[in-house]
C-alpha positions as CSV (number, residue, x, y, z in Angstrom):
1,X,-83.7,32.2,145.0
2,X,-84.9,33.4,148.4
3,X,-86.3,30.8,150.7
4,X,-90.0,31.2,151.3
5,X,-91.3,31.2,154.8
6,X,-94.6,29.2,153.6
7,X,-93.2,26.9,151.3
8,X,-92.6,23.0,153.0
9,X,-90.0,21.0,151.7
10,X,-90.7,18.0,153.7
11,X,-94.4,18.3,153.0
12,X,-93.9,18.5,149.1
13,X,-91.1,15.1,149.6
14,X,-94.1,13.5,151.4
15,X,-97.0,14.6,148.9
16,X,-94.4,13.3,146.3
17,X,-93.7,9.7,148.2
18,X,-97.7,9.5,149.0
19,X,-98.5,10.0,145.1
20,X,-96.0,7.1,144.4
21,X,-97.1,4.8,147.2
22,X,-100.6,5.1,146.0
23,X,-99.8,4.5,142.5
24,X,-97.5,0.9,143.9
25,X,-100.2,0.2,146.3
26,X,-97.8,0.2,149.2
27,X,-98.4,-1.4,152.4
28,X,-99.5,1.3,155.4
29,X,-96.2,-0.1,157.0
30,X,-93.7,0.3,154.6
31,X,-95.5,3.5,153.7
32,X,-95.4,4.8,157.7
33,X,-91.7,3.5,157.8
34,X,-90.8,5.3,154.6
35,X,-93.0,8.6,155.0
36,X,-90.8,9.7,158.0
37,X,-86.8,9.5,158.9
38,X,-85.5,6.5,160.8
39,X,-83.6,8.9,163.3
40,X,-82.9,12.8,163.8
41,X,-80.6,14.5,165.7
42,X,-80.7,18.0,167.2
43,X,-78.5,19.5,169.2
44,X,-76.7,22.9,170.2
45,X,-72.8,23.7,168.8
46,X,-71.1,26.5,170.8
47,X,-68.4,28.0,170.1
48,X,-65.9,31.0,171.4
49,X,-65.9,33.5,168.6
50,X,-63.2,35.8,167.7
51,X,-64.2,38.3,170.1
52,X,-64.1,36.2,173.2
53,X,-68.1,35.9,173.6
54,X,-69.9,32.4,173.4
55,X,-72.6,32.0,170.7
56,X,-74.4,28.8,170.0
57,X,-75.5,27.4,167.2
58,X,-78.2,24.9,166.0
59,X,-77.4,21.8,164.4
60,X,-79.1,18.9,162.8
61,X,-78.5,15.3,161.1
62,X,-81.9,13.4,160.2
63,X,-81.1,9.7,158.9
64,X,-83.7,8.8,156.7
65,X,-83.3,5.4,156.1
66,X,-80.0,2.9,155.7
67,X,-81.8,-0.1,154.4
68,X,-79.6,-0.3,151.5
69,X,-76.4,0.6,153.2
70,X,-74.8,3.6,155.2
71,X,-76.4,6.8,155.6
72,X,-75.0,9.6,152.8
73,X,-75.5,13.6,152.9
74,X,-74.2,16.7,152.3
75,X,-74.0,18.8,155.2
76,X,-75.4,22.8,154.8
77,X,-74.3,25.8,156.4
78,X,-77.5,28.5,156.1
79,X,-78.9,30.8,158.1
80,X,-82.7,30.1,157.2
81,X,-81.8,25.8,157.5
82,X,-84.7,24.4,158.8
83,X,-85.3,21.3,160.4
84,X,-87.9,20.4,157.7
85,X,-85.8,21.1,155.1
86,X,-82.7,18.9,156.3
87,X,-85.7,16.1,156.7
88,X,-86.6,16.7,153.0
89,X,-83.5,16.3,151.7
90,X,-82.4,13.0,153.7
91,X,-85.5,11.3,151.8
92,X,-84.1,12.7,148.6
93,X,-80.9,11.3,149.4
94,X,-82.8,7.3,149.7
95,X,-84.8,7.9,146.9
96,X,-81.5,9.1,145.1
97,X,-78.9,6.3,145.8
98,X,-81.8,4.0,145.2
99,X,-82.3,5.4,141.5
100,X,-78.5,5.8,140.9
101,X,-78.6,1.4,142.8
102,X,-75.4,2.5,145.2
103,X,-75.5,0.7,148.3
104,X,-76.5,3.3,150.6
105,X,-79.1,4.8,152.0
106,X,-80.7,8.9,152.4
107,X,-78.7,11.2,155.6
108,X,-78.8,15.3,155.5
109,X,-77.3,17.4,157.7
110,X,-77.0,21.2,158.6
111,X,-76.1,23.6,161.1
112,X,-78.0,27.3,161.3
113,X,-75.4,30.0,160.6
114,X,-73.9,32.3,157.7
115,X,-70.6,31.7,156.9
116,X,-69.9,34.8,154.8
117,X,-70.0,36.4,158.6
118,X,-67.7,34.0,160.4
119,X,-63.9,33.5,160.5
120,X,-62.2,30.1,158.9
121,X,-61.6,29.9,162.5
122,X,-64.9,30.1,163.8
123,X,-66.3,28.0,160.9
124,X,-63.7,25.3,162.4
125,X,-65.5,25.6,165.5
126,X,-68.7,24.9,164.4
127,X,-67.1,21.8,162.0
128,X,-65.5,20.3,165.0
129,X,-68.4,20.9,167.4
130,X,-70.7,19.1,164.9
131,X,-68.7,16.0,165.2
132,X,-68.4,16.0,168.5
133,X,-71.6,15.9,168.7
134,X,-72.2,12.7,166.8
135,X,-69.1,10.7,166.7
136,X,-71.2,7.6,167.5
137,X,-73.9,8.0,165.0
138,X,-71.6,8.9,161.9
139,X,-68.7,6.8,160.2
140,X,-67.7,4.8,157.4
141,X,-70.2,2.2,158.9
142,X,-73.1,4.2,159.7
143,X,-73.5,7.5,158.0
144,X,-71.0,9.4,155.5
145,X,-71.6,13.3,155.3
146,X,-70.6,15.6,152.6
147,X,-70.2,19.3,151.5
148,X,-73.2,20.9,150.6
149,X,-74.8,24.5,150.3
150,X,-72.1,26.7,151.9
151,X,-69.3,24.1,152.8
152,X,-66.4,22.8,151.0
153,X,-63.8,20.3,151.4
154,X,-61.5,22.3,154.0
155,X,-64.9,21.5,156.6
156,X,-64.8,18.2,155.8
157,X,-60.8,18.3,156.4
158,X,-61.9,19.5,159.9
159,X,-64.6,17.1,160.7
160,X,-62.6,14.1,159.9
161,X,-59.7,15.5,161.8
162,X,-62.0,15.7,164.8
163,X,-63.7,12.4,164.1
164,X,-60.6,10.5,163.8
165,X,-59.4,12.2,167.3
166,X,-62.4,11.3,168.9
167,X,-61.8,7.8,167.8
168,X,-58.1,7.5,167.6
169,X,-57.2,6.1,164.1
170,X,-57.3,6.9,160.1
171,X,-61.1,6.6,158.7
172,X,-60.9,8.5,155.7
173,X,-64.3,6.8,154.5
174,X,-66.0,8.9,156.9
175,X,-67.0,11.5,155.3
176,X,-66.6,12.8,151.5
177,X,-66.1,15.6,149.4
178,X,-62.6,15.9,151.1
179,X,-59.6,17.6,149.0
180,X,-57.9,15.4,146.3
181,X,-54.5,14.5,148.3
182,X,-56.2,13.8,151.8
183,X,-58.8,10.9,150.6
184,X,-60.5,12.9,148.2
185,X,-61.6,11.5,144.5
186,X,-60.9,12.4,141.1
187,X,-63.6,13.6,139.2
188,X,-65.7,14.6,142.0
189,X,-65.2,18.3,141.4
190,X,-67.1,17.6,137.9
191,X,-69.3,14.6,138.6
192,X,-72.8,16.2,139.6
193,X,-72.5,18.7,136.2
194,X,-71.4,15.8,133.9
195,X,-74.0,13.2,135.2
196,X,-76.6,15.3,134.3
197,X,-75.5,15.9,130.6
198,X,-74.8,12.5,130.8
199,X,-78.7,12.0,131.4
200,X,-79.9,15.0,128.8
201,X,-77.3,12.9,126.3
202,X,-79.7,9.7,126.8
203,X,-83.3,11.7,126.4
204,X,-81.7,13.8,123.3
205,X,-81.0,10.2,121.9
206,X,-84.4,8.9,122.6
207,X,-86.2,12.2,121.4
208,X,-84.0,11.9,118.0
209,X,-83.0,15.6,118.8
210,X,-79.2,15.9,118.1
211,X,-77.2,18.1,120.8
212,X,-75.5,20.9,118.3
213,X,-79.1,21.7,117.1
214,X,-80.1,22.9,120.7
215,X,-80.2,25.7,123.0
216,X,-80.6,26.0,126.8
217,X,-80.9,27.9,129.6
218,X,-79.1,27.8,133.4
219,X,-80.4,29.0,136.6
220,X,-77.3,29.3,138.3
221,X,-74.1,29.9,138.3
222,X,-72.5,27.3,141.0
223,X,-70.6,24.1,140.7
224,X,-73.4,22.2,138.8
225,X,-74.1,24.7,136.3
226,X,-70.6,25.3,135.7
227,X,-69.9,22.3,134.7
228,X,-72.7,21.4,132.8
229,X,-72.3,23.9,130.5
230,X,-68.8,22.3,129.6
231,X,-70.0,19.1,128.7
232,X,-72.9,20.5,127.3
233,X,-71.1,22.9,124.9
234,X,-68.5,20.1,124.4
235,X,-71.5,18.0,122.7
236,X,-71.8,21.0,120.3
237,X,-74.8,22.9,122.3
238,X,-75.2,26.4,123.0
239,X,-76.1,28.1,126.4
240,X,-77.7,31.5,125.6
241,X,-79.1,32.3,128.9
242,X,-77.5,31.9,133.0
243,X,-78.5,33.4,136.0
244,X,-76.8,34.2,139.2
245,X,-77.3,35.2,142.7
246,X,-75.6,38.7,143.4
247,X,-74.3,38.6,146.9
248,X,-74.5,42.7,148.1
249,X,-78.2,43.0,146.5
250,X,-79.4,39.8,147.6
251,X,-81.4,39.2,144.7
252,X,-80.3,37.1,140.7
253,X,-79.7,38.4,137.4
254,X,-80.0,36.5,134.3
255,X,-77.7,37.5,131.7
256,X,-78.0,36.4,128.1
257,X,-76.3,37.0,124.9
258,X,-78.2,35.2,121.5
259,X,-74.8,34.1,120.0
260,X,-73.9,31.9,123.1
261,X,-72.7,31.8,126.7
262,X,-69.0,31.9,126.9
263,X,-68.6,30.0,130.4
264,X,-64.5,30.7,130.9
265,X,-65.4,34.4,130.0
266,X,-68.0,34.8,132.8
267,X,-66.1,32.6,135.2
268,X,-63.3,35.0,134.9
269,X,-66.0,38.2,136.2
270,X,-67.5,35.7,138.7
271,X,-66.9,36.3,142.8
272,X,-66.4,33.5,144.8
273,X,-70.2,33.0,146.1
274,X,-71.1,32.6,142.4
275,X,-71.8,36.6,141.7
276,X,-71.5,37.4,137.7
277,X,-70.3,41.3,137.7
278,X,-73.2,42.9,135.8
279,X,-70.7,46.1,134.9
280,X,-68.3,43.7,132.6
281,X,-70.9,41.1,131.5
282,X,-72.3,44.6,129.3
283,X,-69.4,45.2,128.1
284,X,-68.8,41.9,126.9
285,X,-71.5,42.1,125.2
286,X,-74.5,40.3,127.5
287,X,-78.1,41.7,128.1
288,X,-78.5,42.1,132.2
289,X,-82.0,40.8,133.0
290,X,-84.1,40.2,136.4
291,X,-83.0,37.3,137.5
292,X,-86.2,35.3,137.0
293,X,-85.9,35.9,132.8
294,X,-83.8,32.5,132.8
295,X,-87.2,30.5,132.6
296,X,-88.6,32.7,129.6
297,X,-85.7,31.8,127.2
298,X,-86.8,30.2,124.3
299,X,-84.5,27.7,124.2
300,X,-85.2,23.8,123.6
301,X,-84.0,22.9,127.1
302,X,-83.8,24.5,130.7
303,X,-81.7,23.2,133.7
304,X,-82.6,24.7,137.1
305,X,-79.3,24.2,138.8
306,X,-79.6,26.6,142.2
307,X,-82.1,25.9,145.1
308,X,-85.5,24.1,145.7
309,X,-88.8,25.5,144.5
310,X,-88.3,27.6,141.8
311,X,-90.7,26.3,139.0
312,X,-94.0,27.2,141.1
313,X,-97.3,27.6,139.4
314,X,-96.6,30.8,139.4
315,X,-93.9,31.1,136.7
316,X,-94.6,27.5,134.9
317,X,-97.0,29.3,132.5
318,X,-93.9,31.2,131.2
319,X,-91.8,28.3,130.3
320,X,-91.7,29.0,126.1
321,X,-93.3,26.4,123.8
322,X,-90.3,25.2,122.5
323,X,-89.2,23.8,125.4
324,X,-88.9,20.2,125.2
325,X,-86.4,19.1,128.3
326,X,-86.2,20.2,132.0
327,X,-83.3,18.7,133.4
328,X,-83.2,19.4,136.8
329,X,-79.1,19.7,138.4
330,X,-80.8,21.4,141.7
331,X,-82.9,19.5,144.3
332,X,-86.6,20.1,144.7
333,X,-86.8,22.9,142.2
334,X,-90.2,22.2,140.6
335,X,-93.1,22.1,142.8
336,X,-96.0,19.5,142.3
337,X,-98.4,22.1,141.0
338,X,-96.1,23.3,138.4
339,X,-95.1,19.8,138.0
340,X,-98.4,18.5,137.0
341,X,-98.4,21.2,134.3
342,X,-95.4,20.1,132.2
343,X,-96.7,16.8,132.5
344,X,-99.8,17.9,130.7
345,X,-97.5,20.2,128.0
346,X,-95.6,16.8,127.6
347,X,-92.4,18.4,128.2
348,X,-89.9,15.6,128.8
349,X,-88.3,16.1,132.8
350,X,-85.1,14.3,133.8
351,X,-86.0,14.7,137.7
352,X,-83.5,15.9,140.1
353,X,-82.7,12.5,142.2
354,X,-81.7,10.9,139.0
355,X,-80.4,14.3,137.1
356,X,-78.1,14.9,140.1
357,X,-77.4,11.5,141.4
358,X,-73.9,12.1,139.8
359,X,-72.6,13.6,143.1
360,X,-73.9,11.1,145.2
361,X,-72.6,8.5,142.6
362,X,-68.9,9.7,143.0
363,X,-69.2,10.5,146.4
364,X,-69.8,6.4,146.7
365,X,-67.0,6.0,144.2
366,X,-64.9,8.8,146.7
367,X,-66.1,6.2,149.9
368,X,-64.8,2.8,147.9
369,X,-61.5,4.5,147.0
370,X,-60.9,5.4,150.7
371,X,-62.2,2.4,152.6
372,X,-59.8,0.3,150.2
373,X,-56.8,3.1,150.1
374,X,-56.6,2.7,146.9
375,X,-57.4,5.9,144.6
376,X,-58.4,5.6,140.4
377,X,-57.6,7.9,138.0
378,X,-60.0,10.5,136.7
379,X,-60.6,8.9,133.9
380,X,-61.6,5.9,135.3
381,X,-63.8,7.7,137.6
382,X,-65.8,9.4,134.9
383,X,-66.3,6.1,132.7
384,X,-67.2,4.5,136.1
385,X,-70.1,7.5,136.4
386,X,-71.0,7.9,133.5
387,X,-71.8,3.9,133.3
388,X,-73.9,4.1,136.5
389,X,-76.0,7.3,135.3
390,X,-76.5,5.8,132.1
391,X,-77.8,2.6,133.7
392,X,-79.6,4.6,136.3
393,X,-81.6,6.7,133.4
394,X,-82.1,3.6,131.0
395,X,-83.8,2.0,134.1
396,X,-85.8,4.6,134.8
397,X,-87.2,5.6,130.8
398,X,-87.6,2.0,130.2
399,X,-90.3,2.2,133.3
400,X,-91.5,5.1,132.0
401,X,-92.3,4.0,128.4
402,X,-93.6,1.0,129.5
403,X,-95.7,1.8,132.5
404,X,-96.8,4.9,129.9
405,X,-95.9,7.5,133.2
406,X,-93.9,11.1,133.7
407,X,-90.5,9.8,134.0
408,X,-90.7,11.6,138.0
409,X,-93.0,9.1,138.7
410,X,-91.3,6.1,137.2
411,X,-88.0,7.6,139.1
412,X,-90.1,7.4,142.4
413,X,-91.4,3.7,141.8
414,X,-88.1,2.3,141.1
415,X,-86.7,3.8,144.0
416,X,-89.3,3.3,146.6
417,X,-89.8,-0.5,145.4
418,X,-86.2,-0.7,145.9
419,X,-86.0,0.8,149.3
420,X,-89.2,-1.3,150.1
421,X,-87.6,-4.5,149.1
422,X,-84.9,-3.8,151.1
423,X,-87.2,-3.3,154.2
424,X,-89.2,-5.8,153.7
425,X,-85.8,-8.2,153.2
426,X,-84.8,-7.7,156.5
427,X,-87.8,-7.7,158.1
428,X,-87.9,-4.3,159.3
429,X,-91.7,-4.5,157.9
């Protein structure tokens, strides 16, 4: 789950965009417009840590593109973020509300640090240092960050505080992803894991496979996969396989048991970063594997659900031949050589900026609720998400089974041709 040094996310979003432009017949300016981010923003945070010295850290927000609307993007905390990588997912993020047809467009955002090794106070610091350093290009108006890798809704708490002292008045809409009580939605906690079961519920109907008969396998242990495997085992399937990242060795297990995951039993032996203790999963009755093993299951579906690049054409060849479904909760996990071999297998992929559009989705919903200060109930929330993913994936296999294409490509032509539209609309191009 490592990141590796030589792999390029922006170059794989741009190899993926290029494949799809070719396949539209784009224009070279829509295509030059689209194939890099509108804006990007570097700059230096520094802050007075706990032990009176100054250190400073990096920090970045690339804005894609806000054709269709406001920027929208989680913002990581990691000490290997890279520039690259922040510009990868802020075309992710356009391609995404596209697919999911929310009126906003792709933002990402980081800052170069590791929070396991800072104080709440210092990680304040860095939160309000962040916004100060671009109050004027982020806002209910212009660009809404989020939590991603390593944050949570006390930093958003922070950078709204500081954005709303900077401009002296309530804008809740200006970031999401905040606690439920200060602006934050119902639902949200939930609404990545659900929308992609909601998405495995369409492609089970279409493939005539009914849910109880199945099996899967998780890579990962976070939010997503958490709450996947509730609505997943709700529908009557069974998880026999999830792997997690172990904090002190720096490396994953996969831990299996043949009669079925129990996923309040291993939340209950879980550490807060995610770690599954390997000493009481044996005793409850779970085979401790290398981490890797998750992919080897033979199971009728698999759900990457932890970083980027993690189906590689090294591993694909390993995926069992009862596989039938990747449905992909993480972004960027399968690379495009791996890609094009479960094409060939005709294994059935729900790709990630439609799998996972459910956070991005209620994020929206999360935005709505605060620029109108007026909050829904979770249950209205989730019948609101899981009409748009439904929508979203009926769009998408409809172009698929028409245009006879991998359902990744038909995801990137309905998004790009929307994004283009909306460019070409205004006259951008």
């Amino acid at each position: 789950m490592g990141h590796d040094a030589s792999f390029n996310p922006f170059e794989m979003a741009r190899q993926q965009f290029d494949k799809t432009a070719d396949l539209i017949g784009l224009d070279d300016g829509t295509r030059s417009l689209l194939r890099s981010p509108l804006r990007e923003f570097h700059f230096s945070i520094p802050v007075r840590m706990d032990d009176g010295t100054v250190q400073v850290f990096q920090g970045f927000r690339v804005q894609h593109n806000d054709a269709r609307g406001p920027g929208k993007g989680g913002i990581r905390f990691h000490p290997q973020e890279t520039i690259d990588t922040v510009r990868a997912l802020s075309m992710w993020m356009t391609w995404k509300c596209a697919v999911a047809d929310i009126p906003l467009g792709g933002g990402k955002g980081g800052v170069i640090c590791d929070p396991h090794n800072l104080s709440a106070r210092e990680q304040e610091a860095i939160c309000r240092g962040w916004v100060r350093q671009l109050a004027r290009n982020v806002g209910p108006v212009a660009d809404v960050p989020a939590p991603d890798v390593m944050t949570n809704p006390q930093h958003m708490l922070w950078m709204l505080d500081e954005y709303e002292a900077i401009h002296g008045g309530h804008y809740p809409g200006m970031i999401t992803g905040k606690p439920v009580g200060m602006g934050g939605s119902l639902g949200r906690t939930e609404a990545t894991g659900y929308g992609v079961i909601y998405c495995l519920r369409e492609a089970l109907r279409e493939l005539d496979m009914n849910a109880a008969d199945t099996t899967m396998s998780v890579q990962g242990f976070g939010n997503v996969a958490q709450y996947a495997i509730e609505l997943y085992n709700e529908m009557g399937g069974k998880v026999v396989c999830v792997s997690s990242w172990d904090q002190e060795e720096q490396t994953t297990y996969a831990f299996h048991r043949a009669n079925g995951v129990d996923r309040d039993e291993l939340l209950g032996i879980t550490d807060r970063f995610g770690g599954i203790d390997k000493a009481k999963a044996k005793e409850a009755g779970y085979d401790v594997l290398p981490g890797d093993d998750w992919i080897k299951q033979d199971v009728d579906i698999l759900l990457p659900a932890a970083l980027e690049n993690q189906i590689t054409e090294k591993n694909v060849n390993l995926i069992a031949e009862r596989v039938k479904i990747i449905a992909e909760g993480a972004n960027g996990p399968t690379t495009p050589e791996a890609d094009a071999v479960i094409e060939k297998r005709g294994i059935f992929m729900i790709p990630d900026f439609l799998a996972n559009a459910g956070g991005v989705t209620c994020s929206y919903f999360e935005q709505v609720q605060c620029n109108m200060n007026y909050f829904w109930e979770r249950e209205e929330v989730l019948t609101k998400l899981d009409q748009k993913m439904t929508a979203a994936y009926l769009s998408i296999s409809e172009m698929a089974q028409r245009q006879k294409v991998y359902m990744r490509d038909a995801a990137y032509v309905v998004a790009i041709n929307r994004v283009a539209a909306a460019c070409r609309d205004r006259g951008w191009v």
